[in-house]
RORO-30055 format. One record per residue (C-alpha): x, y, z; residue in three letters. Coordinates in steps of 0.1 Angstrom, whole numbers, padded with zeros to 4 digits, always signed. Example, Ala and Ser with C-alpha at 12.3 -4.5 7.8 and 13.67 -1.06 7.14 Angstrom:
BEGIN
+0123-0045+0078ALA+0137-0011+0071SER
//
This chain:
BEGIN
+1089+0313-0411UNK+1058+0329-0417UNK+1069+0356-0389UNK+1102+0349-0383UNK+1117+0383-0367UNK+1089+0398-0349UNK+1098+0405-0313UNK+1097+0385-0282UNK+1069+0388-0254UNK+1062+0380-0224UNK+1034+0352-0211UNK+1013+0335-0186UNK+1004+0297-0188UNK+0975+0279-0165UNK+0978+0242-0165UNK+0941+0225-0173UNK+0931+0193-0178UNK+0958+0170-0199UNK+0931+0144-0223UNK+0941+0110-0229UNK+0959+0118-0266UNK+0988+0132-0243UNK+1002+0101-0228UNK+1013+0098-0263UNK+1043+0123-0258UNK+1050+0097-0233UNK+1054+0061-0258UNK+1079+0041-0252UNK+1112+0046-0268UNK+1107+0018-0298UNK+1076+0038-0304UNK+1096+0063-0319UNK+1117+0072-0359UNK+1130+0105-0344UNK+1135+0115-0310UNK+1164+0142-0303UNK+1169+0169-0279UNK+1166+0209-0289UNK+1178+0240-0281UNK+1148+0268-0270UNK+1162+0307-0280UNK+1138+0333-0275UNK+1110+0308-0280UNK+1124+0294-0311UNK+1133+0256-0312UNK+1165+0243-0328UNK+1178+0208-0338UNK+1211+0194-0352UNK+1208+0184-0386UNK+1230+0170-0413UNK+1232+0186-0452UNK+1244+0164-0482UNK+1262+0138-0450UNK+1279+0172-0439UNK+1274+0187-0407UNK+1262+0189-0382UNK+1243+0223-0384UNK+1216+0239-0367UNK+1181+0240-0382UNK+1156+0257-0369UNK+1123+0237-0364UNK+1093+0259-0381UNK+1058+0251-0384UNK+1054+0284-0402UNK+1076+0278-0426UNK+1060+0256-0460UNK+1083+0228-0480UNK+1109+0202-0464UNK+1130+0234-0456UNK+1150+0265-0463UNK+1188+0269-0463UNK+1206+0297-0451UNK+1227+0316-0476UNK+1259+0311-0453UNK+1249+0272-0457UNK+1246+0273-0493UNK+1283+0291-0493UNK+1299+0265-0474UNK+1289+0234-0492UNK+1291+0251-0522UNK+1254+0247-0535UNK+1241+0260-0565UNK+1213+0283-0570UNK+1193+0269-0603UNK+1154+0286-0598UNK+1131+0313-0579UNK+1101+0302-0564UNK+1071+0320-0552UNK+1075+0327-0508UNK+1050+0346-0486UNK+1048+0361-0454UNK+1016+0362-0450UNK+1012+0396-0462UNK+1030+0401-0494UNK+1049+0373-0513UNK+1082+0375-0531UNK+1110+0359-0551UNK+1130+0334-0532UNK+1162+0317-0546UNK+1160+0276-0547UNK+1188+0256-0542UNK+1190+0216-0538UNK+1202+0194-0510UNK+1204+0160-0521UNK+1200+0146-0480UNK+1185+0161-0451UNK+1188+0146-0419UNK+1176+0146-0383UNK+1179+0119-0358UNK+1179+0094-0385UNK+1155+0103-0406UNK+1169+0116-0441UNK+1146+0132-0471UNK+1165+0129-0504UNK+1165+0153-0535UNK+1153+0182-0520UNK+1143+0218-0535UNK+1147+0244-0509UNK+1141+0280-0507UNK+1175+0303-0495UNK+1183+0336-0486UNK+1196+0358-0457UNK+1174+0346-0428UNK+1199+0351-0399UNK+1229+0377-0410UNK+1218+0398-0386UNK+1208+0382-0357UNK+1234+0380-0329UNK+1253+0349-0327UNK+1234+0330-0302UNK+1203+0330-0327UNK+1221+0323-0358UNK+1210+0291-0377UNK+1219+0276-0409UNK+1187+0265-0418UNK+1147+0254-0419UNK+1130+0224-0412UNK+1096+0229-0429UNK+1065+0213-0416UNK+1062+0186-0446UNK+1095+0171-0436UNK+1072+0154-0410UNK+1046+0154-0433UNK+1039+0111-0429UNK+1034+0110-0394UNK+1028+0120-0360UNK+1056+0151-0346UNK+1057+0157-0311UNK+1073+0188-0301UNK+1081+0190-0259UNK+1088+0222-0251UNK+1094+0210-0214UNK+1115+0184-0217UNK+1133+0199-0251UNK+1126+0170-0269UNK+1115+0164-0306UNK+1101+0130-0315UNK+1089+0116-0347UNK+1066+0085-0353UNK+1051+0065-0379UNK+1030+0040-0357UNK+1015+0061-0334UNK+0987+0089-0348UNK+0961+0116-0338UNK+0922+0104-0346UNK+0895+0128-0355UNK+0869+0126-0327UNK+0898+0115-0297UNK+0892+0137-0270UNK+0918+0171-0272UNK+0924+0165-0311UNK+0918+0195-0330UNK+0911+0196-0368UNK+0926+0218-0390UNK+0918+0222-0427UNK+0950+0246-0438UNK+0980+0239-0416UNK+0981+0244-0394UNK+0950+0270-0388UNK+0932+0254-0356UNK+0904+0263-0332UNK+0909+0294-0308UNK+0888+0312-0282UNK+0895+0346-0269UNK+0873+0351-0237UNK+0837+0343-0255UNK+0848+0349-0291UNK+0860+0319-0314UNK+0882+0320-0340UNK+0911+0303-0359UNK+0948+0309-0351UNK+0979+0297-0374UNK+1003+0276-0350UNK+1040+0291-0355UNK+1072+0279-0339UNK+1095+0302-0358UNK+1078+0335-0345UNK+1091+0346-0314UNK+1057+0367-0303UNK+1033+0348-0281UNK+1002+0361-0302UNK+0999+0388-0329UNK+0966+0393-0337UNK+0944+0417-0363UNK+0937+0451-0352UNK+0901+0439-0363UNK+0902+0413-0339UNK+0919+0428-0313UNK+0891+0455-0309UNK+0863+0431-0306UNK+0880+0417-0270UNK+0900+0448-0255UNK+0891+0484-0251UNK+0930+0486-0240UNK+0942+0515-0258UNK+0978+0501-0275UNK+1010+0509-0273UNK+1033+0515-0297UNK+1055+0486-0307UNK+1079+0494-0334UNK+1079+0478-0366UNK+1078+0439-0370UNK+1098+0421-0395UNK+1085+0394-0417UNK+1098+0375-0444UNK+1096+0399-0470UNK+1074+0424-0449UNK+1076+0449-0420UNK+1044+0458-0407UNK+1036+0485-0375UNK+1026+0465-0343UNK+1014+0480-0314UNK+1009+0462-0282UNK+0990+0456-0247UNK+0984+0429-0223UNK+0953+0405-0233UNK+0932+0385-0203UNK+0914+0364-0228UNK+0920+0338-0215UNK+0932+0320-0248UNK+0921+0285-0250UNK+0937+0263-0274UNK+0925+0225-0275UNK+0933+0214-0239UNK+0955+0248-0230UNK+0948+0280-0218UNK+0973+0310-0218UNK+0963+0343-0199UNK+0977+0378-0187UNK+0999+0375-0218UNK+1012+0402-0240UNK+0996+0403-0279UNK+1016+0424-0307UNK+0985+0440-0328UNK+0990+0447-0365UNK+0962+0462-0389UNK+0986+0440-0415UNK+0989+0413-0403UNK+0954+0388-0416UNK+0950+0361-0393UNK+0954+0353-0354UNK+0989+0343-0352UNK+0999+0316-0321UNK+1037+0318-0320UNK+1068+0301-0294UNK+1057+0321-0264UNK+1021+0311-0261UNK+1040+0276-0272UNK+1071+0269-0249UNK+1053+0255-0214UNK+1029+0232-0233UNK+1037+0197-0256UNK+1024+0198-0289UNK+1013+0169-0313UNK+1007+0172-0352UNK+0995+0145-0374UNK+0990+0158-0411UNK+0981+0124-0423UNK+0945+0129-0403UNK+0950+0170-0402UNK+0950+0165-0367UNK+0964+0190-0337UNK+0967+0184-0301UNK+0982+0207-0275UNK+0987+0193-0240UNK+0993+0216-0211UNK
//
Protein backbone atom coordinates (compact mmCIF):
# COMPACT_ATOMS: atom_id res chain seq x y z
CA UNK A 1 0.00 0.00 0.00
CA UNK A 2 2.36 1.99 -1.69
CA UNK A 3 0.32 5.26 -0.32
CA UNK A 4 -1.86 3.89 1.96
CA UNK A 5 -2.92 6.95 4.37
CA UNK A 6 -2.75 9.91 2.21
CA UNK A 7 -5.96 11.89 2.28
CA UNK A 8 -9.11 11.62 0.51
CA UNK A 9 -10.19 14.00 -2.51
CA UNK A 10 -12.67 15.02 -4.32
CA UNK A 11 -13.38 14.10 -8.30
CA UNK A 12 -15.04 14.47 -11.56
CA UNK A 13 -15.64 11.48 -14.11
CA UNK A 14 -16.81 11.91 -17.92
CA UNK A 15 -18.01 8.75 -19.46
CA UNK A 16 -16.24 8.13 -23.08
CA UNK A 17 -16.34 5.59 -25.28
CA UNK A 18 -16.42 1.82 -23.58
CA UNK A 19 -13.98 -0.54 -26.34
CA UNK A 20 -14.89 -4.02 -26.94
CA UNK A 21 -12.32 -5.56 -24.05
CA UNK A 22 -15.13 -4.27 -21.49
CA UNK A 23 -17.96 -6.63 -22.21
CA UNK A 24 -15.53 -8.76 -20.50
CA UNK A 25 -16.62 -7.42 -16.96
CA UNK A 26 -19.81 -8.64 -18.27
CA UNK A 27 -18.93 -12.89 -18.90
CA UNK A 28 -21.16 -15.15 -17.89
CA UNK A 29 -21.05 -16.46 -14.38
CA UNK A 30 -19.16 -20.02 -15.39
CA UNK A 31 -16.66 -17.63 -16.81
CA UNK A 32 -15.54 -16.83 -13.57
CA UNK A 33 -12.86 -18.59 -10.35
CA UNK A 34 -13.71 -15.56 -8.15
CA UNK A 35 -16.50 -13.30 -8.09
CA UNK A 36 -17.56 -11.64 -4.67
CA UNK A 37 -18.98 -8.43 -3.64
CA UNK A 38 -16.84 -5.52 -1.73
CA UNK A 39 -17.12 -2.90 0.50
CA UNK A 40 -15.92 0.85 -1.08
CA UNK A 41 -14.47 3.19 2.20
CA UNK A 42 -13.09 6.30 1.32
CA UNK A 43 -12.17 4.91 -2.03
CA UNK A 44 -10.57 1.86 -0.72
CA UNK A 45 -11.99 -1.65 -1.73
CA UNK A 46 -12.48 -4.37 0.85
CA UNK A 47 -13.24 -8.15 0.60
CA UNK A 48 -13.91 -11.05 3.06
CA UNK A 49 -11.22 -13.35 3.34
CA UNK A 50 -10.31 -16.41 5.31
CA UNK A 51 -6.65 -16.95 7.21
CA UNK A 52 -5.26 -20.55 8.04
CA UNK A 53 -9.56 -21.77 7.48
CA UNK A 54 -10.26 -19.00 10.20
CA UNK A 55 -12.26 -16.03 9.55
CA UNK A 56 -13.78 -14.46 7.95
CA UNK A 57 -11.79 -11.03 7.99
CA UNK A 58 -11.54 -8.16 6.04
CA UNK A 59 -8.68 -7.64 3.54
CA UNK A 60 -8.15 -4.83 1.86
CA UNK A 61 -7.75 -5.25 -2.02
CA UNK A 62 -4.35 -3.30 -3.04
CA UNK A 63 -2.80 -2.92 -6.26
CA UNK A 64 -0.08 -0.88 -4.57
CA UNK A 65 0.77 -3.19 -2.39
CA UNK A 66 3.71 -6.02 -3.80
CA UNK A 67 3.59 -10.09 -2.61
CA UNK A 68 0.30 -12.26 -2.05
CA UNK A 69 -0.42 -9.93 1.01
CA UNK A 70 0.22 -8.28 4.34
CA UNK A 71 -1.32 -9.17 7.69
CA UNK A 72 -2.27 -6.76 10.17
CA UNK A 73 -0.48 -7.00 13.54
CA UNK A 74 -4.03 -7.33 15.30
CA UNK A 75 -4.41 -10.50 12.79
CA UNK A 76 -1.14 -11.94 13.61
CA UNK A 77 -2.28 -11.63 17.52
CA UNK A 78 -5.42 -13.45 17.16
CA UNK A 79 -4.30 -16.48 15.36
CA UNK A 80 -1.35 -16.52 17.19
CA UNK A 81 1.29 -16.27 14.19
CA UNK A 82 4.72 -16.19 14.50
CA UNK A 83 7.15 -13.59 13.38
CA UNK A 84 10.32 -15.70 11.94
CA UNK A 85 12.12 -12.80 9.35
CA UNK A 86 12.39 -8.98 8.16
CA UNK A 87 12.13 -8.26 4.67
CA UNK A 88 12.95 -5.27 2.70
CA UNK A 89 9.27 -2.81 2.10
CA UNK A 90 9.01 0.57 0.33
CA UNK A 91 6.93 3.33 -0.06
CA UNK A 92 8.01 4.64 -2.82
CA UNK A 93 10.23 6.99 -1.24
CA UNK A 94 12.22 5.38 1.42
CA UNK A 95 12.15 1.63 2.23
CA UNK A 96 12.29 -0.14 5.60
CA UNK A 97 12.29 -3.18 7.70
CA UNK A 98 9.03 -5.06 7.69
CA UNK A 99 8.34 -8.11 10.05
CA UNK A 100 7.22 -11.44 8.01
CA UNK A 101 4.97 -13.84 9.28
CA UNK A 102 3.41 -17.00 7.43
CA UNK A 103 -0.16 -17.98 6.65
CA UNK A 104 -0.36 -21.35 5.61
CA UNK A 105 -4.09 -20.52 3.43
CA UNK A 106 -5.38 -17.46 2.14
CA UNK A 107 -8.68 -17.36 0.79
CA UNK A 108 -11.22 -15.35 -1.25
CA UNK A 109 -14.23 -16.54 -2.93
CA UNK A 110 -12.69 -19.87 -3.36
CA UNK A 111 -9.57 -19.32 -4.32
CA UNK A 112 -6.84 -20.28 -1.60
CA UNK A 113 -2.84 -19.56 -1.97
CA UNK A 114 -0.94 -21.96 0.41
CA UNK A 115 2.40 -21.39 2.36
CA UNK A 116 2.49 -17.84 2.27
CA UNK A 117 5.26 -15.24 3.51
CA UNK A 118 3.65 -12.05 4.32
CA UNK A 119 4.81 -8.76 5.48
CA UNK A 120 3.04 -7.35 9.06
CA UNK A 121 2.87 -4.47 11.07
CA UNK A 122 0.48 -1.70 12.34
CA UNK A 123 -1.35 -0.70 9.15
CA UNK A 124 -4.73 0.23 10.67
CA UNK A 125 -4.32 1.03 14.72
CA UNK A 126 -5.23 4.19 14.07
CA UNK A 127 -7.76 4.49 11.76
CA UNK A 128 -11.40 4.81 13.04
CA UNK A 129 -13.26 1.70 13.14
CA UNK A 130 -15.11 1.90 9.98
CA UNK A 131 -11.68 1.66 8.04
CA UNK A 132 -10.06 -0.89 10.08
CA UNK A 133 -8.91 -4.04 8.24
CA UNK A 134 -7.07 -7.02 9.15
CA UNK A 135 -5.21 -7.36 6.14
CA UNK A 136 -3.61 -7.12 2.35
CA UNK A 137 -4.38 -8.80 -0.68
CA UNK A 138 -1.26 -8.09 -2.86
CA UNK A 139 -1.56 -7.83 -6.54
CA UNK A 140 0.40 -11.36 -7.22
CA UNK A 141 -2.37 -13.21 -5.43
CA UNK A 142 -4.08 -12.69 -8.89
CA UNK A 143 -1.02 -12.92 -10.41
CA UNK A 144 -2.26 -16.05 -13.14
CA UNK A 145 -5.09 -14.43 -14.59
CA UNK A 146 -7.39 -11.86 -15.48
CA UNK A 147 -8.88 -9.51 -12.11
CA UNK A 148 -11.72 -7.47 -12.73
CA UNK A 149 -12.32 -4.88 -10.18
CA UNK A 150 -16.18 -3.06 -10.61
CA UNK A 151 -16.18 -0.29 -8.79
CA UNK A 152 -19.94 0.24 -9.82
CA UNK A 153 -21.39 -2.72 -9.19
CA UNK A 154 -18.88 -3.54 -6.03
CA UNK A 155 -17.95 -6.57 -7.43
CA UNK A 156 -14.52 -8.42 -7.65
CA UNK A 157 -14.04 -11.22 -10.18
CA UNK A 158 -11.27 -13.53 -10.95
CA UNK A 159 -10.64 -15.62 -14.14
CA UNK A 160 -8.37 -18.00 -15.64
CA UNK A 161 -10.08 -18.47 -19.22
CA UNK A 162 -10.76 -15.20 -20.05
CA UNK A 163 -7.47 -12.57 -20.75
CA UNK A 164 -6.36 -9.08 -21.98
CA UNK A 165 -4.34 -9.28 -25.56
CA UNK A 166 -1.69 -6.86 -26.48
CA UNK A 167 -2.94 -4.90 -29.53
CA UNK A 168 -7.11 -5.35 -28.41
CA UNK A 169 -8.47 -2.09 -28.70
CA UNK A 170 -8.44 -0.18 -24.87
CA UNK A 171 -5.56 -2.67 -23.58
CA UNK A 172 -2.82 -0.78 -22.14
CA UNK A 173 0.74 -2.26 -21.65
CA UNK A 174 2.66 -1.84 -18.73
CA UNK A 175 6.22 -2.97 -18.14
CA UNK A 176 6.44 -2.51 -14.10
CA UNK A 177 3.05 -2.98 -12.48
CA UNK A 178 1.28 -1.57 -12.78
CA UNK A 179 2.90 1.79 -14.36
CA UNK A 180 0.53 2.50 -17.44
CA UNK A 181 -0.05 5.18 -20.08
CA UNK A 182 -1.33 8.74 -18.83
CA UNK A 183 -2.07 12.08 -20.48
CA UNK A 184 -2.52 15.30 -18.67
CA UNK A 185 -4.02 17.86 -21.19
CA UNK A 186 -1.22 17.51 -24.12
CA UNK A 187 1.56 16.03 -21.87
CA UNK A 188 2.04 12.09 -21.73
CA UNK A 189 3.34 10.32 -19.08
CA UNK A 190 3.15 7.15 -16.88
CA UNK A 191 0.99 6.79 -13.71
CA UNK A 192 1.28 3.83 -11.05
CA UNK A 193 -2.46 2.37 -10.63
CA UNK A 194 -3.20 2.26 -6.72
CA UNK A 195 -6.34 1.01 -5.01
CA UNK A 196 -5.08 1.34 -1.52
CA UNK A 197 -4.42 5.18 -1.71
CA UNK A 198 -7.32 7.15 -0.96
CA UNK A 199 -6.18 10.39 -3.15
CA UNK A 200 -7.46 10.58 -6.65
CA UNK A 201 -3.97 11.70 -8.11
CA UNK A 202 -0.77 12.77 -6.35
CA UNK A 203 1.49 13.89 -8.67
CA UNK A 204 5.39 15.38 -8.76
CA UNK A 205 5.77 18.93 -8.04
CA UNK A 206 7.94 18.59 -11.25
CA UNK A 207 5.12 17.43 -13.11
CA UNK A 208 2.64 19.36 -11.69
CA UNK A 209 4.29 22.70 -12.86
CA UNK A 210 4.62 21.71 -16.41
CA UNK A 211 0.34 21.66 -16.60
CA UNK A 212 -0.84 24.28 -13.92
CA UNK A 213 0.26 27.67 -13.09
CA UNK A 214 -2.31 27.18 -10.03
CA UNK A 215 -0.46 28.43 -7.23
CA UNK A 216 -1.01 25.30 -4.35
CA UNK A 217 -2.36 25.14 -1.31
CA UNK A 218 -1.17 23.80 1.54
CA UNK A 219 -2.18 20.25 2.27
CA UNK A 220 -0.70 18.97 5.45
CA UNK A 221 1.49 16.11 5.58
CA UNK A 222 0.71 12.72 3.75
CA UNK A 223 1.47 9.49 5.30
CA UNK A 224 3.11 6.56 3.58
CA UNK A 225 4.24 3.38 4.57
CA UNK A 226 7.25 4.28 6.26
CA UNK A 227 7.21 8.01 4.91
CA UNK A 228 5.38 11.35 5.51
CA UNK A 229 5.98 13.72 2.82
CA UNK A 230 4.45 17.65 2.55
CA UNK A 231 1.55 17.74 -0.14
CA UNK A 232 0.04 20.73 -1.24
CA UNK A 233 -2.94 20.76 -3.34
CA UNK A 234 -5.32 22.47 -6.21
CA UNK A 235 -7.89 21.50 -8.65
CA UNK A 236 -6.30 20.07 -12.08
CA UNK A 237 -8.53 20.39 -15.60
CA UNK A 238 -6.30 18.04 -17.43
CA UNK A 239 -8.39 16.29 -18.48
CA UNK A 240 -6.66 12.93 -17.34
CA UNK A 241 -7.01 10.21 -19.92
CA UNK A 242 -6.37 6.84 -18.84
CA UNK A 243 -6.87 3.99 -21.69
CA UNK A 244 -10.60 4.50 -22.46
CA UNK A 245 -11.35 7.00 -19.26
CA UNK A 246 -11.12 10.43 -18.77
CA UNK A 247 -11.35 12.22 -15.19
CA UNK A 248 -11.50 16.13 -15.01
CA UNK A 249 -12.08 19.11 -12.60
CA UNK A 250 -10.50 16.79 -9.96
CA UNK A 251 -8.43 17.60 -7.06
CA UNK A 252 -4.44 16.41 -7.26
CA UNK A 253 -2.28 16.24 -3.84
CA UNK A 254 1.32 17.62 -5.17
CA UNK A 255 4.50 16.37 -3.38
CA UNK A 256 8.18 17.43 -4.39
CA UNK A 257 8.62 13.67 -2.65
CA UNK A 258 6.69 11.87 -3.99
CA UNK A 259 8.61 10.22 -7.72
CA UNK A 260 6.07 9.16 -9.92
CA UNK A 261 2.32 10.18 -11.07
CA UNK A 262 0.31 8.31 -8.65
CA UNK A 263 -3.57 7.18 -9.89
CA UNK A 264 -5.30 6.17 -6.64
CA UNK A 265 -9.32 4.99 -5.58
CA UNK A 266 -10.86 8.39 -6.35
CA UNK A 267 -9.79 8.78 -9.93
CA UNK A 268 -10.72 4.82 -9.67
CA UNK A 269 -14.20 4.28 -8.01
CA UNK A 270 -16.83 5.27 -11.15
CA UNK A 271 -14.82 3.19 -13.69
CA UNK A 272 -14.29 -0.95 -14.07
CA UNK A 273 -10.89 -2.04 -14.18
CA UNK A 274 -9.18 -5.13 -15.78
CA UNK A 275 -5.54 -6.49 -15.10
CA UNK A 276 -4.02 -9.37 -16.75
CA UNK A 277 -0.28 -9.85 -15.54
CA UNK A 278 0.12 -12.94 -17.58
CA UNK A 279 0.19 -10.45 -20.86
CA UNK A 280 1.08 -7.18 -18.64
CA UNK A 281 -2.00 -5.98 -19.79
CA UNK A 282 -4.40 -3.02 -18.30
CA UNK A 283 -7.74 -1.88 -19.30
CA UNK A 284 -9.95 0.73 -17.71
CA UNK A 285 -13.58 1.00 -18.88
CA UNK A 286 -15.61 4.07 -18.07
Amino acid sequence: MACAALFGTAHAQTPGQAPDVCALASAPAGSWRVRVPFEVIDGRIYVQATVNERGPFRFAVDTGASGMGRADSSLVAALGLAVHDEADNSDGVTTSKADVTRFDSLEVGGLVRRNLEVMTRDYSGNKPPAEKFSGIIGRDFFNDGLLVIDYPNTTLSFSRSLALHEGQAGVLPYERAFRIPVSIGNMQTTGNLDTGANVAFVLPEAMYTQVSRTPLEKAGAGTLSNTQVQTGRATLHGPFRLGAATVSDVEVRVSDSYPELLVGAHALQNMTLLIDQRSQSVALCP
